[in-house]
One Martini backbone bead per residue (centre of mass of N, CA, C, O) as a GRO file, in nm:
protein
  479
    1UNK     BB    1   0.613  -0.013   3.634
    2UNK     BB    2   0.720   0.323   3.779
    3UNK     BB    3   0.609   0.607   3.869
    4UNK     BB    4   0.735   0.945   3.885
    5UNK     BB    5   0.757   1.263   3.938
    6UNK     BB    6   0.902   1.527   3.732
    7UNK     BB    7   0.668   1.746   3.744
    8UNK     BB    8   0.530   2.107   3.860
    9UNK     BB    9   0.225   2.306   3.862
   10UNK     BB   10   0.077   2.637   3.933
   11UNK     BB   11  -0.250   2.793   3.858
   12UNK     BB   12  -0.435   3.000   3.870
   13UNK     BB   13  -0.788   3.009   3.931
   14UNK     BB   14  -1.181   2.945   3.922
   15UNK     BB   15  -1.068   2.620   3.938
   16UNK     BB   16  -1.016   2.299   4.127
   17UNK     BB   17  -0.757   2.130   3.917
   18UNK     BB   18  -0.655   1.816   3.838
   19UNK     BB   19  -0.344   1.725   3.663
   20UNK     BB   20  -0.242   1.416   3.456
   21UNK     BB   21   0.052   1.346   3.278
   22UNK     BB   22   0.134   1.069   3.061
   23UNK     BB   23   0.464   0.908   3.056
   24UNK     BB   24   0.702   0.738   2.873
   25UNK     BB   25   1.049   0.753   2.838
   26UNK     BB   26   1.016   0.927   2.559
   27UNK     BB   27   0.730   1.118   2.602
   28UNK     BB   28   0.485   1.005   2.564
   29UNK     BB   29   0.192   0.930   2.558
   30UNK     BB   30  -0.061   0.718   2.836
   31UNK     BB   31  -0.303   0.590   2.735
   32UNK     BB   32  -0.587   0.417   2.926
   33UNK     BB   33  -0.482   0.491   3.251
   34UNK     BB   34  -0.550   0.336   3.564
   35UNK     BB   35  -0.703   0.530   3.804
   36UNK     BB   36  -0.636   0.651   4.185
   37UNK     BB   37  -0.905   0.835   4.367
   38UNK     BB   38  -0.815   1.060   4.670
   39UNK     BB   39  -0.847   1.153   5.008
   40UNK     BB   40  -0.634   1.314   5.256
   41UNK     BB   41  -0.421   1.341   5.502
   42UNK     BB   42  -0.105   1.421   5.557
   43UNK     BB   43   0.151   1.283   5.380
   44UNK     BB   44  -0.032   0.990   5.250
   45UNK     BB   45  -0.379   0.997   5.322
   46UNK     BB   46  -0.418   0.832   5.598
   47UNK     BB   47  -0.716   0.841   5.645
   48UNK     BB   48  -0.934   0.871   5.421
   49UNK     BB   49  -1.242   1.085   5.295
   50UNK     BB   50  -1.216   0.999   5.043
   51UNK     BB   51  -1.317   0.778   4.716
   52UNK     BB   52  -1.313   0.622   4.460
   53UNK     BB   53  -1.655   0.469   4.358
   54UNK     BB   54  -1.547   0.398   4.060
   55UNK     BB   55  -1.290   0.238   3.920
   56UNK     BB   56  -1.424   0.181   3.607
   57UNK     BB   57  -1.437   0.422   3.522
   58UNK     BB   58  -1.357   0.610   3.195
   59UNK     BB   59  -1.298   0.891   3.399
   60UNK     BB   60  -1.019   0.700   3.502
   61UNK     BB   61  -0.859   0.797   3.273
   62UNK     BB   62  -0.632   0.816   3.020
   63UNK     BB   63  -0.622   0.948   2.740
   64UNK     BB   64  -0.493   1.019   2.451
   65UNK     BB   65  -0.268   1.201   2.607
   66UNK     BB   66  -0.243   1.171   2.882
   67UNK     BB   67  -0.475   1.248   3.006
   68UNK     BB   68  -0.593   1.366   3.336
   69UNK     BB   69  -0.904   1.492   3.533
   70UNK     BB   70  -1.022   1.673   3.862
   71UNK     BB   71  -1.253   1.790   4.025
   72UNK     BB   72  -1.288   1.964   4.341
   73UNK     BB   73  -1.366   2.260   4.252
   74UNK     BB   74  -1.546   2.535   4.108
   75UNK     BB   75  -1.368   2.682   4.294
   76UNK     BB   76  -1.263   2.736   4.653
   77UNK     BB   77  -1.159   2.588   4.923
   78UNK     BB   78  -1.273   2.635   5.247
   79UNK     BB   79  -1.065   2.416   5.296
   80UNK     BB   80  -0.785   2.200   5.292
   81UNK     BB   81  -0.700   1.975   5.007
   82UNK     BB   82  -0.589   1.657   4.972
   83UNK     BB   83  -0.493   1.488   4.678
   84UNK     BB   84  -0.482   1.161   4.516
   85UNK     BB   85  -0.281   0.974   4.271
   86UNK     BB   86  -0.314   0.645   4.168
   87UNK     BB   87  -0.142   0.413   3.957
   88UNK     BB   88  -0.250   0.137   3.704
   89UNK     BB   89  -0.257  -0.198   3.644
   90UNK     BB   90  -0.277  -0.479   3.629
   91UNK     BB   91  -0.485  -0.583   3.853
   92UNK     BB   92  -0.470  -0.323   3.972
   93UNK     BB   93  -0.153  -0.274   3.987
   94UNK     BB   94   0.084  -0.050   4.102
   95UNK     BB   95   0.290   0.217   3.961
   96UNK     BB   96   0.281   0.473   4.206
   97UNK     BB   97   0.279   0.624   4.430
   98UNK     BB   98   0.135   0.817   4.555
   99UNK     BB   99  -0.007   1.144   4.442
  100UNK     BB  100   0.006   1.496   4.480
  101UNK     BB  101  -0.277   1.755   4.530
  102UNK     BB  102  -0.301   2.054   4.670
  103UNK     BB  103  -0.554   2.250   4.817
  104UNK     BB  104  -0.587   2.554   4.938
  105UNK     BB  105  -0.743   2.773   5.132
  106UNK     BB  106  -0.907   2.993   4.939
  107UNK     BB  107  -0.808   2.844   4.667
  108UNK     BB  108  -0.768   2.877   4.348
  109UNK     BB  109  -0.630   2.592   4.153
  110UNK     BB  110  -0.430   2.462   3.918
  111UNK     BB  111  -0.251   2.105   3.948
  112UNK     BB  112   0.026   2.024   3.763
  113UNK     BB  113   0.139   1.694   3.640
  114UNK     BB  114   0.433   1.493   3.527
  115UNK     BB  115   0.457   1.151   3.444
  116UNK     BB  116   0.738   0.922   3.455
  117UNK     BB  117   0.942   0.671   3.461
  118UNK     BB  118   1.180   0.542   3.652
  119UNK     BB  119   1.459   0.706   3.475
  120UNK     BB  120   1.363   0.905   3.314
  121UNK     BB  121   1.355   1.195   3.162
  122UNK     BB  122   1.379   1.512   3.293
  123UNK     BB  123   1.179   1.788   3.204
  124UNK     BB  124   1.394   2.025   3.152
  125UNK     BB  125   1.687   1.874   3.174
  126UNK     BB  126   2.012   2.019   3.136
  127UNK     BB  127   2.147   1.743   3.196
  128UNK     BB  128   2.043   1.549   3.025
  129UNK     BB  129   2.060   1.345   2.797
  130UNK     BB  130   2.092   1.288   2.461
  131UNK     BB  131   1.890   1.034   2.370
  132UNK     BB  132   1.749   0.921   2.123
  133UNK     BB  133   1.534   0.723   2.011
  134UNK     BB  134   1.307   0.481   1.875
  135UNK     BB  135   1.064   0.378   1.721
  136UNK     BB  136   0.731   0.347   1.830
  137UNK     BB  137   0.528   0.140   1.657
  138UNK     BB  138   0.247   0.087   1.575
  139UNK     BB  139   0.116  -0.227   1.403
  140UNK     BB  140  -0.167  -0.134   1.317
  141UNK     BB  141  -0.079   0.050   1.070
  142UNK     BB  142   0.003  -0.159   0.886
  143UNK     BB  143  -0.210  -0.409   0.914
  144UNK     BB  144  -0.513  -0.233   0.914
  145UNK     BB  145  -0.436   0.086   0.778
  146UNK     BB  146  -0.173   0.138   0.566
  147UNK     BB  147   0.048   0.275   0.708
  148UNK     BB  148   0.332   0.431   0.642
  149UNK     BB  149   0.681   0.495   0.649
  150UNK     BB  150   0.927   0.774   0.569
  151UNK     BB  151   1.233   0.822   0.627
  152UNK     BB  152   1.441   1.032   0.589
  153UNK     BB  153   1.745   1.154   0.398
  154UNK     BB  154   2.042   1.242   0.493
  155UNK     BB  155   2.265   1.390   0.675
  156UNK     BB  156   2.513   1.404   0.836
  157UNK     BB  157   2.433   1.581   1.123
  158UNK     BB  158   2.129   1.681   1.069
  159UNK     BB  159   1.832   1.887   1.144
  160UNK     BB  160   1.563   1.733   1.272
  161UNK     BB  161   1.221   1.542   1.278
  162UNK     BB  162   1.206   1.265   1.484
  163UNK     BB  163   0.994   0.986   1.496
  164UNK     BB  164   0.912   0.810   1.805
  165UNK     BB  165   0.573   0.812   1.789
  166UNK     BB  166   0.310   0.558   1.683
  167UNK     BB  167  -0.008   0.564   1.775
  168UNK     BB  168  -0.331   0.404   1.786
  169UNK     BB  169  -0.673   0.453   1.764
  170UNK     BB  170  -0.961   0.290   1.800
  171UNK     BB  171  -1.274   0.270   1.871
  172UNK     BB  172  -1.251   0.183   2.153
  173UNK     BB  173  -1.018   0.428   2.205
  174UNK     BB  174  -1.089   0.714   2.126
  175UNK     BB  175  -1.401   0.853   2.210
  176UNK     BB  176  -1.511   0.915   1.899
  177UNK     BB  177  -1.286   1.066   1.789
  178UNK     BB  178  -1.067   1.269   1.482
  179UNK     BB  179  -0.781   1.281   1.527
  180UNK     BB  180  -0.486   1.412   1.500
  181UNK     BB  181  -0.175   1.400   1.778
  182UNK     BB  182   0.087   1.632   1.795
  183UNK     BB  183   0.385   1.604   1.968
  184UNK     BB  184   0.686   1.870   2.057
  185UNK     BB  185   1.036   1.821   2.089
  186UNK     BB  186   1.317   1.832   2.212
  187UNK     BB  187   1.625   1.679   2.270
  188UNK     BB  188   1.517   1.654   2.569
  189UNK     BB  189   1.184   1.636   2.573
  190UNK     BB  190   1.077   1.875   2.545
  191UNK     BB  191   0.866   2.121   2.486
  192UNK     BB  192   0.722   2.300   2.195
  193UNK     BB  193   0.602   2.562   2.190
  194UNK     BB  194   0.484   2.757   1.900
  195UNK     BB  195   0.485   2.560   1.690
  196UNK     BB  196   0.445   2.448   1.361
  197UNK     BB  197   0.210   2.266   1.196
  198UNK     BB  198   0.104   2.029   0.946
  199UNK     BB  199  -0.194   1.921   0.742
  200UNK     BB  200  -0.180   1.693   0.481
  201UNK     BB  201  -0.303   1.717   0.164
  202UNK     BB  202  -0.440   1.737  -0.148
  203UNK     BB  203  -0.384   2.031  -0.236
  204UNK     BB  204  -0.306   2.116   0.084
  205UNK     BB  205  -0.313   2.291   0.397
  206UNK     BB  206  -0.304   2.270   0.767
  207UNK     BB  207  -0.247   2.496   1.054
  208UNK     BB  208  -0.068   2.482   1.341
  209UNK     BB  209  -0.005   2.552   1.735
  210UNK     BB  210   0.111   2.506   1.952
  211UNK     BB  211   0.134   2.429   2.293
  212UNK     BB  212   0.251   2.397   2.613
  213UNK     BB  213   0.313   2.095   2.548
  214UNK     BB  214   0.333   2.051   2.207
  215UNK     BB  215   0.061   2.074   2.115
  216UNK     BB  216  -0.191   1.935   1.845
  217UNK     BB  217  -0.468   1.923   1.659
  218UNK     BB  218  -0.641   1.729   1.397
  219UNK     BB  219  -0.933   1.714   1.205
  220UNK     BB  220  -1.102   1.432   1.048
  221UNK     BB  221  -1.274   1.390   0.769
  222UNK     BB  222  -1.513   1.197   0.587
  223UNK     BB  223  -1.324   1.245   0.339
  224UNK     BB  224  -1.127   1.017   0.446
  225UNK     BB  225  -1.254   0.764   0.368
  226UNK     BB  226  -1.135   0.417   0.353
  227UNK     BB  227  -0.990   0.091   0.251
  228UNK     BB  228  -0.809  -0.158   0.373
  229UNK     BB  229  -0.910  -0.429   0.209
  230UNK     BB  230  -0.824  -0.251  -0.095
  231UNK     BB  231  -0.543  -0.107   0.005
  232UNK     BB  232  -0.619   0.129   0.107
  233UNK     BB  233  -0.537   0.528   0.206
  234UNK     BB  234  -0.521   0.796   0.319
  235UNK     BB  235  -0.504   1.166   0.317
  236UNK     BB  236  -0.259   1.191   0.520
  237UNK     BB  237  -0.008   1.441   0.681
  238UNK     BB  238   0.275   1.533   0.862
  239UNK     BB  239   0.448   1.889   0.928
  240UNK     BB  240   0.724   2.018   1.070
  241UNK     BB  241   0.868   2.303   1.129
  242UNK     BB  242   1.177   2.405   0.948
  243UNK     BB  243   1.224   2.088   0.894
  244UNK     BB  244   1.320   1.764   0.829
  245UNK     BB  245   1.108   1.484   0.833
  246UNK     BB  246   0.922   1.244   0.889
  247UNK     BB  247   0.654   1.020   0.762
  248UNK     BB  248   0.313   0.950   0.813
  249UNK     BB  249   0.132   0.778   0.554
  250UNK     BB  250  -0.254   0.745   0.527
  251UNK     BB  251  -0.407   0.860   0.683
  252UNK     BB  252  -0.729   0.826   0.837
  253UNK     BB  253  -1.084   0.676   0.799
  254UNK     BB  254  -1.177   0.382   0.823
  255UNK     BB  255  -1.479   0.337   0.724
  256UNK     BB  256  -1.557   0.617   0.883
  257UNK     BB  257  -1.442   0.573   1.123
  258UNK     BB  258  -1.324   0.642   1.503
  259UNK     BB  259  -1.009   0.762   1.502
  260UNK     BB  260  -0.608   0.786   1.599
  261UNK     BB  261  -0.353   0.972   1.597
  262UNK     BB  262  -0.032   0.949   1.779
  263UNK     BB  263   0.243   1.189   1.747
  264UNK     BB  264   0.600   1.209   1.806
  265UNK     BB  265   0.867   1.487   1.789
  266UNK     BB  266   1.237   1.492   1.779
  267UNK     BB  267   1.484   1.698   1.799
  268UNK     BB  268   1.792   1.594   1.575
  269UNK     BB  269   2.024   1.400   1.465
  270UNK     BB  270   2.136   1.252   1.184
  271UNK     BB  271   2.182   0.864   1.192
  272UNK     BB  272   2.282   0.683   1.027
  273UNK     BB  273   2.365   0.388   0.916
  274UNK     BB  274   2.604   0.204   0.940
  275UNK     BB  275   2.899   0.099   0.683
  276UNK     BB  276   3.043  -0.132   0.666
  277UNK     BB  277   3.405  -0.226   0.679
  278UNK     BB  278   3.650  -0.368   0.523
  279UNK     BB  279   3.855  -0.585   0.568
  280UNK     BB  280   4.146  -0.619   0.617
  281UNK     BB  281   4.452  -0.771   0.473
  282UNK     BB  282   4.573  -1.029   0.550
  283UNK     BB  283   4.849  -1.166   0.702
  284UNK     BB  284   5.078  -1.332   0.729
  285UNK     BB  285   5.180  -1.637   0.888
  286UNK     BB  286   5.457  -1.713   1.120
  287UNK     BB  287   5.215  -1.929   1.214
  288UNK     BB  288   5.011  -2.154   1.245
  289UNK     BB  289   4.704  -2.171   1.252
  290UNK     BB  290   4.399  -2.116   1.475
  291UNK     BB  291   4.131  -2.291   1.477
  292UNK     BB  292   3.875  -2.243   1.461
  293UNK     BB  293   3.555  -2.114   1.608
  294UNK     BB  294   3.281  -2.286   1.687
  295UNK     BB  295   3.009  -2.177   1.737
  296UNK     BB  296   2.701  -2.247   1.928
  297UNK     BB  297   2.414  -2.304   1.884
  298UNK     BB  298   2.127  -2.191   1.976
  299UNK     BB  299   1.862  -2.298   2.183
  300UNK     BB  300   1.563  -2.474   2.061
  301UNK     BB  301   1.252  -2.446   1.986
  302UNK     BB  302   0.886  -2.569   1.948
  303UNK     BB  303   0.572  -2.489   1.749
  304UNK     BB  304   0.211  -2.625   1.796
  305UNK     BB  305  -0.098  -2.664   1.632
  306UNK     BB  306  -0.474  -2.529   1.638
  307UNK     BB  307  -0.690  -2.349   1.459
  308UNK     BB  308  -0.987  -2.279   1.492
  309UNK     BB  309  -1.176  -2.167   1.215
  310UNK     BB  310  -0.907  -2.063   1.041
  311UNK     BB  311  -0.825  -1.991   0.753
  312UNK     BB  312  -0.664  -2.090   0.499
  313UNK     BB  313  -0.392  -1.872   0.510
  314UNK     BB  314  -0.352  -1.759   0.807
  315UNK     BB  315  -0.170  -1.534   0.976
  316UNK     BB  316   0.129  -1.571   1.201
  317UNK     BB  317   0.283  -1.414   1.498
  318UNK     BB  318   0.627  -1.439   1.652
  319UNK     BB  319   0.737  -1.273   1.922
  320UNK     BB  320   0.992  -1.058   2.015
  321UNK     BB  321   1.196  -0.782   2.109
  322UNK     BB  322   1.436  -0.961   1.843
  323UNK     BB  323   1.154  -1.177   1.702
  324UNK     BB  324   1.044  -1.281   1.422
  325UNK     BB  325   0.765  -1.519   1.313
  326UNK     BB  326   0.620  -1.702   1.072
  327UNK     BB  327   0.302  -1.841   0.949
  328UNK     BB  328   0.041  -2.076   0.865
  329UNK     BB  329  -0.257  -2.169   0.820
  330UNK     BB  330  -0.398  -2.465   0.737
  331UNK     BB  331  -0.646  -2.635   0.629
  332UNK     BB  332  -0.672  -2.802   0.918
  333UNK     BB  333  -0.511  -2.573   1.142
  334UNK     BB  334  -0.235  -2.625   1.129
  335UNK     BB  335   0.079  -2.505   1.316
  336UNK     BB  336   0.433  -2.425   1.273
  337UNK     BB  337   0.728  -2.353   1.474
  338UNK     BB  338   1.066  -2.360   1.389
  339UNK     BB  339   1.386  -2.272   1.541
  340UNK     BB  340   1.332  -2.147   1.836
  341UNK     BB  341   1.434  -1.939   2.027
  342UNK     BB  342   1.465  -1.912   2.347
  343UNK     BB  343   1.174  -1.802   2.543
  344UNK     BB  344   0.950  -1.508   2.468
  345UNK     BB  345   0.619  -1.493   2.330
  346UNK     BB  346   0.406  -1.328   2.094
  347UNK     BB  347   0.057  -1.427   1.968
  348UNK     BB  348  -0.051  -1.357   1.631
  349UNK     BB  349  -0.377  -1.322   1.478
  350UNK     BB  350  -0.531  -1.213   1.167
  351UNK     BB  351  -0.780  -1.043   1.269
  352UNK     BB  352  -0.733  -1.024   1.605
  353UNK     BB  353  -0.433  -1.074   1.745
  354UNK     BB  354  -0.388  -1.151   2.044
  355UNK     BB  355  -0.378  -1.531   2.171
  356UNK     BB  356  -0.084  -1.518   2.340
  357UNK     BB  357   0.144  -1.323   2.564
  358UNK     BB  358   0.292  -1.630   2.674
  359UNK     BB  359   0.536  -1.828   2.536
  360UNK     BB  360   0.743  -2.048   2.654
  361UNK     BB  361   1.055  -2.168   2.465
  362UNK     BB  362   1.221  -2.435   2.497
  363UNK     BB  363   1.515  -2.633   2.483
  364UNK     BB  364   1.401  -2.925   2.320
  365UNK     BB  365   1.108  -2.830   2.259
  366UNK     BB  366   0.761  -2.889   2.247
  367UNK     BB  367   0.493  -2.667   2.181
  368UNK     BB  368   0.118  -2.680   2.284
  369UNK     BB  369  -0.114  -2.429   2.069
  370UNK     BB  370  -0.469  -2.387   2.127
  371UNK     BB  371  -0.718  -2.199   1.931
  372UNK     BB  372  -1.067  -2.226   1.934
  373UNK     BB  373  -1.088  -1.914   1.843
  374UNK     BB  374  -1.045  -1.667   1.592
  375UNK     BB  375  -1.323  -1.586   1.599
  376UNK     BB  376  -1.627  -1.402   1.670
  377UNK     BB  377  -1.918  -1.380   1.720
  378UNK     BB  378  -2.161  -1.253   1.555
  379UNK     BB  379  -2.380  -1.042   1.645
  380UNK     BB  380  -2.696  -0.995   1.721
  381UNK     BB  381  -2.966  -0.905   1.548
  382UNK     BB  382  -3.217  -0.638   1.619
  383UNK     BB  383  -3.308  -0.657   1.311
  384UNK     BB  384  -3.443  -0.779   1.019
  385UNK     BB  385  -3.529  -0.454   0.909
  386UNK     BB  386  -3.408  -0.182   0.714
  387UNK     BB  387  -3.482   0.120   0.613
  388UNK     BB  388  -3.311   0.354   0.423
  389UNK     BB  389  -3.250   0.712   0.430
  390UNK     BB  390  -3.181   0.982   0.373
  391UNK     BB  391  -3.113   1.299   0.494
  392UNK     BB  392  -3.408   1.455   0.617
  393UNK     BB  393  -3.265   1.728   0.489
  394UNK     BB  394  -3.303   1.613   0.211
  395UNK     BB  395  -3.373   1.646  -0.089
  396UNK     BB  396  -3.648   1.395  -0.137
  397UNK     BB  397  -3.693   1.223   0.112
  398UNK     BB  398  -3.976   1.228   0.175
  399UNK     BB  399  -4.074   1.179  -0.049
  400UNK     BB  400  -3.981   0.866  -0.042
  401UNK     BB  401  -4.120   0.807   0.206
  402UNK     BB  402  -4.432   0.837   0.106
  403UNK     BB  403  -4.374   0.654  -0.127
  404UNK     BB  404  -4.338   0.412   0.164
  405UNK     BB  405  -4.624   0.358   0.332
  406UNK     BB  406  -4.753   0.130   0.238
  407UNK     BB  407  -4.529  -0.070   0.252
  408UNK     BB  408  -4.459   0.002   0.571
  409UNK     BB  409  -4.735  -0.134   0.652
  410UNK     BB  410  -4.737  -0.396   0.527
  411UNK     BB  411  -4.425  -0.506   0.666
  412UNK     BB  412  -4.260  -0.349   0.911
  413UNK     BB  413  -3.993  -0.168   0.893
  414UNK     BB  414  -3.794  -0.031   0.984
  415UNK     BB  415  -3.750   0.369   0.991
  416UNK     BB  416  -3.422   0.549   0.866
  417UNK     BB  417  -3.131   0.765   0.915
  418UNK     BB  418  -2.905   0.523   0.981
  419UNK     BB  419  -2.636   0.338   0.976
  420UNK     BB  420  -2.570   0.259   1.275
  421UNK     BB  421  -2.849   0.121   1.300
  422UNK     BB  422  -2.856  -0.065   1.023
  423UNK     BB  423  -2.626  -0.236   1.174
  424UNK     BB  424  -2.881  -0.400   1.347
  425UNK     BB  425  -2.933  -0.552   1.066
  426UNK     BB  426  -3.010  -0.833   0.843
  427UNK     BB  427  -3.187  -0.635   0.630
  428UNK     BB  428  -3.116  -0.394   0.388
  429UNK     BB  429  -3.278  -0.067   0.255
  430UNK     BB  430  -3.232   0.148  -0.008
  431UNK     BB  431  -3.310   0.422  -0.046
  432UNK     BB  432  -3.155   0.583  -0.353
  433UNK     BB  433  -2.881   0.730  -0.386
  434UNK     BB  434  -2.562   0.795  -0.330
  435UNK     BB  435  -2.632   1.046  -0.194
  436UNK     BB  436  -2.813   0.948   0.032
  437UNK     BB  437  -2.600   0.665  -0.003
  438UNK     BB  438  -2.336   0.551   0.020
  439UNK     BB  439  -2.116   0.314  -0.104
  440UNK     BB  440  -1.912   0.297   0.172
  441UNK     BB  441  -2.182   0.230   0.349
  442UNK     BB  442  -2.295  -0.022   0.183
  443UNK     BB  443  -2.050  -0.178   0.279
  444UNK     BB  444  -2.035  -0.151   0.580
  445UNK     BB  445  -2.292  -0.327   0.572
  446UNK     BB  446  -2.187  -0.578   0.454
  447UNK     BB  447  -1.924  -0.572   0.666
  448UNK     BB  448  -2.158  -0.620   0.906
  449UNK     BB  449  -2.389  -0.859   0.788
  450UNK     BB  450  -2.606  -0.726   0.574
  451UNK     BB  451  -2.851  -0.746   0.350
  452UNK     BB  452  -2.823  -0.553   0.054
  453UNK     BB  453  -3.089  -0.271  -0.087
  454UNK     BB  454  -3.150  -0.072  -0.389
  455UNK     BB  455  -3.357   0.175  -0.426
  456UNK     BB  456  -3.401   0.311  -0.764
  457UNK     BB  457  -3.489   0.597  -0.931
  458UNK     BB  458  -3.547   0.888  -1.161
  459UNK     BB  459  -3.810   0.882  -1.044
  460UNK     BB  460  -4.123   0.872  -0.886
  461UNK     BB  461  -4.271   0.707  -0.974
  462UNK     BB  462  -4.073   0.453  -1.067
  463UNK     BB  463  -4.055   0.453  -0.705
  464UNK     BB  464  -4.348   0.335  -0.672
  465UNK     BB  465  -4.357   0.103  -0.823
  466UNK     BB  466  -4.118  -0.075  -0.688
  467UNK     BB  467  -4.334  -0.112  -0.484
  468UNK     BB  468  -4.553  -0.204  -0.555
  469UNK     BB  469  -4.418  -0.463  -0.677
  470UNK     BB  470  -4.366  -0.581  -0.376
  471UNK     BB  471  -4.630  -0.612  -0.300
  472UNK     BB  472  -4.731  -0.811  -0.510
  473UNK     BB  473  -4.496  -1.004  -0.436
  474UNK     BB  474  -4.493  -1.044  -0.072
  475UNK     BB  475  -4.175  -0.926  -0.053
  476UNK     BB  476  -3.952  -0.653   0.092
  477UNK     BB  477  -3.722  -0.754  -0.087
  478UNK     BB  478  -3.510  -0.748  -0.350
  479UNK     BB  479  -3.380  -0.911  -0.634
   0.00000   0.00000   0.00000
C-alpha cells in the first residue's frame, strides 16, 4: 500500500504542531500506524539533523482515530523548521514517500495533513465519483464480543447513514480508552462537521456533535460490562440524525475490559440486492440444438495437519478474500480441508486468532500445515494469595480489614483492594459480598486462572468468627 497527502491545512496557534490523519481507501481512520519522524532541510529532508531515536516508542504510531501528532515546538520557532513524516509497514518497509511539514521562522502554527492510498478518492474533490464501498466488518465483532449488524431495509435510492466500516480495539490496542468513536462523511466521503449522532442505550439516548473531521466520541460505562462467553453483549447503539442508519448492535465492555469500537457512516442511496429475473421461454429450435459445454471445475487441492494442545470440536476457519471453509479439529488434533479452489488463503485458529496468515494451495495437491500450540501458556502469577477487599472508601471495608488483622499476621497474604492486581494472584479471597466485589469482577478473577473464595457474613460478629475459624484451622483457603 502506499499512502499519499490528499489535502492540508494550516491554522494558526501558540504551539508549533504536526497533524496527520490516516485514512483506508473508504475514508475510514488507519489506527495503530507505524511512523517515521524526521528534520533536515528541503526539498527532501536530507541529510536530516534530527531523527526520531526510538521508532518503536508507541507514541510514534497513529491512535484509534488514525490520528498521530508530533510537538515541533512549544511556540514558534526561532528559525524554518522542516519536519517529515514517512509512513512504515511490516519490517518496516516504507508505505509513502516521506511527508512535509514546513514550519515558518517566528510563526506558530498546527499543520493538519490527510493521507490515504494512492488512488483512493480525495476528501471534498466535487469531482471524485460517488463510490459507496461495501462494509469492512472487523470479524473480531462477531466472533468475540457478540455484535452483531443490522443493515436498514428500505426503498430503493432512499437516502440513508449506510454503514462503511466497523473496527474494534481490543485491550491491547484501545490504549486504555472506552469509547464508541464514529466519523460522519458525506456521499463522496467528505466529513460531516455539526452533525448531530446518538449513542442509544435501554430507555435513554445520549447526543453528541461531530467535530470538524466528521468526528465524535462517547464513553462507555462500567455498567455496560456483559460476559461473551455466555452469548451476552453489550447494551449500546449508535444513531446518526436525520436519515434512517445501518445499526451495530450490543457494543459495551466484554468484562469490563477495555476495549473500542470505531465506526464510519457514509450519506448514500440504499441499493437493494438486485432480484433474479425469470428467464424468458425458449423458442423452439428451427435447428438441432447445440450440446451445451459443460464447464471443467476449478482446480482444487486439500489442507490437513494437527492442531497440538486444541480442544476436539475446535473452530478452523481458512478464509481468502472471495471464500471461506470451516473445520472442526478431532479429537486426536488432526484437522482437514478437501476440494479448496487453488490460492492464497488465511488459517484461523477459535479463540487464537490467526495462526498462518499465507497458505498457497496449489491444484492436485495436499498441504501439510501443523500448529504446535493452539494456545498460549498462561503467565506465571506472581502472588500466591491475595485477600481482595472492595473500595477502601466504602462503608465497611475498614472495618472488615480490622477484623482481618489477626488472620492477616498469621497468613501473611496479599492485601488490597485491586481486582487488576488480584488477577495476579493463584488464589483470591474476597472479603464482603457482591456491593463490595461484584459477581462479574469474581468471574473475571476465576477466568483468570485465579482459585476465588468469598468470605461474607450478615455482620460483623459472624465475619470474625469465620477468620477465627481459619485460624484454628491452620489452612488460609476456605473450604
Amino acid at each position: 500500500m502506499n499512502f499519499v497527502e490528499k489535502n492540508r491545512s494550516v491554522q494558526p496557534h501558540s504551539e508549533s504542531i504536526l497533524f496527520l490523519y490516516l485514512q483506508d481507501e473508504n475514508g475510514a481512520p488507519v489506527p495503530n500506524k507505524k511512523v517515521k519522524v524526521f528534520a533536515g532541510p528541503p526539498p527532501t529532508g536530507e541529510p536530516p539533523y534530527f531523527v526520531d531515536d526510538d521508532p518503536n516508542n508507541p507514541n510514534r504510531r497513529t491512535d484509534g482515530n488514525g490520528k498521530f501528532q508530533f510537538v515541533v515546538a512549544n511556540g514558534a520557532p526561532s528559525q524554518r523548521l522542516d519536519f517529515w513524516v514517512q509512513i512504515l509497514g511490516n519490517d518496516d518497509v516504507p508505505e509513502s514517500k516521506p511527508l512535509q511539514f514546513p514550519f515558518p521562522a517566528s510563526e506558530a502554527q498546527w499543520v493538519i495533513m490527510t493521507a490515504a492510498p494512492e488512488g483512493a478518492a480525495t476528501p471534498n474533490n466535487p469531482n471524485a465519483p460517488a463510490i459507496t464501498p461495501a462494509l469492512n466488518l472487523d470479524p473480531r465483532l462477531t466472533s468475540q464480543v457478540n455484535v452483531r449488524v443490522k443493515l436498514a431495509q428500505l426503498a430503493p435510492n432512499t437516502k440513508y447513514w449506510k454503514l462503511i466500516s466497523a473496527q474494534y480495539q481490543d485491550p491491547d490496542e484501545s490504549g486504555g480508552n472506552v469509547n464508541i468513536i464514529v466519523f460522519v462523511q458525506d456521499e463522496r466521503g467528505a466529513p460531516i462537521p455539526g452533525q448531530r449522532v446518538f449513542q442509544k442505550f435501554p430507555g435513554d439516548q445520549a447526543p453528541g456533535i461531530t467535530d470538524e473531521r466528521g468526528h465524535v466520541e462517547f464513553p462507555m460505562s462500567g455498567d455496560s460490562s456483559f460476559a461473551p462467553e455466555r452469548d451476552e453483549s453489550g447494551p449500546y447503539s449508535v444513531a446518526v440524525d436525520g436519515l434512517p442508519n445501518d445499526e451495530l448492535l450490543g457494543m459495551g465492555l466484554p468484562l469490563r475490559r477495555h476495549v473500542q469500537y470505531i465506526l464510519t457512516y457514509r450519506r448514500a442511496l440504499f441499493e437493494p440486492e438486485a432480484t433474479p429475473q425469470p428467464a424468458p421461454a425458449p423458442t423452439p429450435p428451427t435447428e438441432p440444438p447445440t450440446p451445451p459445454v459443460t464447464p471443467q471445475p476449478a482446480p482444487t487441492g486439500n489442507l490437513r495437519g494437527r492442531i497440538t494442545n486444541a480442544s476436539a470440536g475446535a473452530r478452523l476457519v481458512l478464509k481468502s478474500a472471495t471464500r471461506t471453509f470451516d473445520a472442526l479439529v478431532a479429537s486426536d488434533g488432526m484437522y482437514s480441508f478437501t476440494n479448496v479452489p487453488a490460492g492464497s488463503y488465511i488459517l484461523e485458529l477459535a479463540n487464537v486468532g490467526v495462526i498462518n496468515p499465507v497458505l498457497n494451495i496449489a491444484a492436485n495437491q495436499t498441504l501439510t500445515f501443523d500448529y504446535p500450540a493452539a494456545s498460549a501458556a498462561p503467565a506465571k502469577k506472581v502472588f500466591v494469595h491475595y485477600l481482595l477487599f472492595g473500595p477502601g472508601a466504602q462503608a465497611g471495608t475498614m472495618t472488615n480489614l480490622i477484623l482481618a488483622l489477626d488472620y492477616i499476621v498469621h497468613f501473611a497474604p496479599v492485601v488490597g483492594f485491586s481486582v487488576e492486581e488480584a488477577l495476579n494472584a493463584e488464589h483470591v479471597t474476597i472479603v464482603g459480598g457482591t456491593s463490595a466485589v461484584s459477581a462479574q469482577d469474581e468471574q473475571r478473577l476465576r477466568d483468570g486462572g485465579a482459585k476465588v473464595a468469598r468470605l461474607q457474613a450478615p455482620d460483623s460478629y459472624a465475619l470474625e468468627n469465620l477468620f477465627q475459624q481459619l485460624l484454628a484451622s491452620g489452612s488460609p483457603f476456605p473450604t
